[in-house]
N, C-alpha and C positions, 0 to 999 in steps of 0.2 A: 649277654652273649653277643648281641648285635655290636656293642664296644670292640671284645675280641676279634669279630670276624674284619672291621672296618681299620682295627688294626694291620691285621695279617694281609689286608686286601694293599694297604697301602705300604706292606714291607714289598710286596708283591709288585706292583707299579713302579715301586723306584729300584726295583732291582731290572727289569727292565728299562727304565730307563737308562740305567748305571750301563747296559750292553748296549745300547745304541749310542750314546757318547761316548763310548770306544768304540764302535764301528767306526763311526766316522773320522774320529779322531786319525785312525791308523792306517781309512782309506787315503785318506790327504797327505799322512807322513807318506805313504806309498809311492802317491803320484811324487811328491818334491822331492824322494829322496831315490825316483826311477829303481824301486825293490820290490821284485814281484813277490817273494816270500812276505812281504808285509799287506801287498792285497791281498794273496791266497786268506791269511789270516784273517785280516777285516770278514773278508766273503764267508768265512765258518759260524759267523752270531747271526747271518740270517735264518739258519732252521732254531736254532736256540730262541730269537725273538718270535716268530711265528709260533709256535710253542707255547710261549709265553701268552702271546697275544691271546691264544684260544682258549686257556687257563681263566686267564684275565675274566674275559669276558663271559665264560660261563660263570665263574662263581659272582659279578655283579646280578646276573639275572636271578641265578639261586637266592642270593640274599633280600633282593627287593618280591621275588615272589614267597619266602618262609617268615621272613620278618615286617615286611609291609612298612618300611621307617619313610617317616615325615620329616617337613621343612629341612633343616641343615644338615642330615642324616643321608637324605634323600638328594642331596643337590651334592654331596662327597660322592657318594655311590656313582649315579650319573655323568660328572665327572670325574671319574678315574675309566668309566665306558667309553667315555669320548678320549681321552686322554690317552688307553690304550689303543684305540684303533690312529691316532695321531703319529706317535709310537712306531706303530706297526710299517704305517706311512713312510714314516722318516726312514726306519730299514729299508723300504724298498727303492728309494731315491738313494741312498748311499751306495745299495748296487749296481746305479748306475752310474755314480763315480766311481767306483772299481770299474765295471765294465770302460770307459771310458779310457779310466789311467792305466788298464793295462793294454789299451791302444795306444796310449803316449808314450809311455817307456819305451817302446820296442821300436822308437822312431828319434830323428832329432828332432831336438827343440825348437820350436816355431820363434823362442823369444824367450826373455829372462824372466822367470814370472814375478811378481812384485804385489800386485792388486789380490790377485786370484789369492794367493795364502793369507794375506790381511784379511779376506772376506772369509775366505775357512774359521780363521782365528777368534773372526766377530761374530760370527754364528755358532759357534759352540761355544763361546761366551755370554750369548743368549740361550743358548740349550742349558748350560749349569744353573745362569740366574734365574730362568722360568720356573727348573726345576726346584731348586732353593725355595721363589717365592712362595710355591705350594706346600713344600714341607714347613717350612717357616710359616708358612698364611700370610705373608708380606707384602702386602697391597702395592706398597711404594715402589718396592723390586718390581713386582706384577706391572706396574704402569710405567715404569722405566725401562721394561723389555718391549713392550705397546710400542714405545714411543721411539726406542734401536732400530725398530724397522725398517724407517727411511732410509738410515744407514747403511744396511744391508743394499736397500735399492739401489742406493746410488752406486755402490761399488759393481752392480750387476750393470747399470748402465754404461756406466763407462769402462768397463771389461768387454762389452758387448759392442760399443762403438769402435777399440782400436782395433779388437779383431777382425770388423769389417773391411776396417782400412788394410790390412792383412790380404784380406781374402781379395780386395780390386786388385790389388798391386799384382798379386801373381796367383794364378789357380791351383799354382801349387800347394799352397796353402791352406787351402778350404777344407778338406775333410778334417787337419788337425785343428784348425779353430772350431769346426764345427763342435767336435768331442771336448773341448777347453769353455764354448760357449752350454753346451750341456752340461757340463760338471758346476759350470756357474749359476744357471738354472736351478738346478735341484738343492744348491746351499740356500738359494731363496727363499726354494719352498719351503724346506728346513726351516726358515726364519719365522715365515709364515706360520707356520704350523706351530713354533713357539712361540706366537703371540697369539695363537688357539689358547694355549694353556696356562699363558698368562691373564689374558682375559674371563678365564671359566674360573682361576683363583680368587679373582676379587668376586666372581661370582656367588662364589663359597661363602668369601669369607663377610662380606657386605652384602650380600644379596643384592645387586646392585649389575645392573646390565652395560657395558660401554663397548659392547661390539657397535658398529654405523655409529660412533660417536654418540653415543644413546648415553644419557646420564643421570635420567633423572626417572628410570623402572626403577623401582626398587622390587624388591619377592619376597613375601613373611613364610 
């Protein structure tokens, strides 16, 4: 019984996830492609994922308080808890790249964007492969999205430096960098947040800790 339910739990999980990697996905076509019908849309799977989320997280508590599961039973359940409230996370920072890009659109362009959709592009290429890693249990995936992180950062740093240069040059500029500098922000956290779940997969699936570079917990 406890099989079935960790089953359905984890149809359950990646069907949410499958809705926040189109949020985002179609927040970002939005902004580059200046079409508000494509934010409105984006902005519609936030009640959908909250939903979810509340779902979610009730039936992990239901299951570890009827069935009581141990070792790698117990560390699935717990994370897809964490995983869901990650999730949930990631929703709420895409609506503020919607919020954002429907500040953009209705304005000219600051600049040609170039960085900014490269890093969209790397971050939901880290959203697929964390996810993968967990349904797969792919350690290797799992520590190869760890380790994309950097990647991410850098493209936030240096998104964040020419904007500055933007914003001395003329004060005209500053509220739309500002909203350009926030939408870069939140695919961060985004990143962030997939190397939460990247990390909690090898946890799963090795019992094995490498959050703070920690290598050598193991967990029976």
């Amino acid at each position: 019984m406890l099989k079935s339910r960790l089953i359905e739990l984890r149809e359950k999980i990646l069907h949410e996830s499958s809705l926040v990697e189109k949020m985002i996905e179609i927040s970002i076509q939005g902004l580059l492609e200046k079409n508000k019908n494509k934010l409105e849309e984006a902005l519609e799977f936030e009640e959908i994922i909250n939903s979810l989320e509340v779902e979610i997280e009730e039936k992990c508590i239901s299951m570890i308080a009827l069935y009581q599961p141990e070792a790698r039973d117990l560390r699935t359940i717990l994370m897809i808890f964490k995983m869901n409230s990650d999730l949930e996370r990631m929703g709420d920072m895409a609506v503020n790249i919607i919020t954002s890009s429907q500040f953009l659109i209705n304005r000219p362009s600051l600049k040609q964007l170039i960085d900014l959709p490269n890093m969209a592009r790397e971050t939901i290429k880290m959203l697929k492969n964390a996810l993968n890693s967990f349904t797969e249990e792919d350690v290797d995936l799992a520590r190869e999205v760890c380790r994309f992180d950097d990647v991410i950062d850098g493209y936030k740093d240096q998104i964040v430096r020419e904007l500055i240069t933007y914003m001395i040059a003329d004060p005209v500029n500053i509220e739309r960098s500002i909203h350009l500098i926030r939408i870069t922000q939140n695919l961060e956290r985004i990143a962030d947040l997939c190397t939460n779940i990247a990390e909690d997969t090898v946890f799963i699936v090795q019992g094995k800790v490498i959050k703070h570079n920690i290598e050598n917990q193991e967990i029976k």
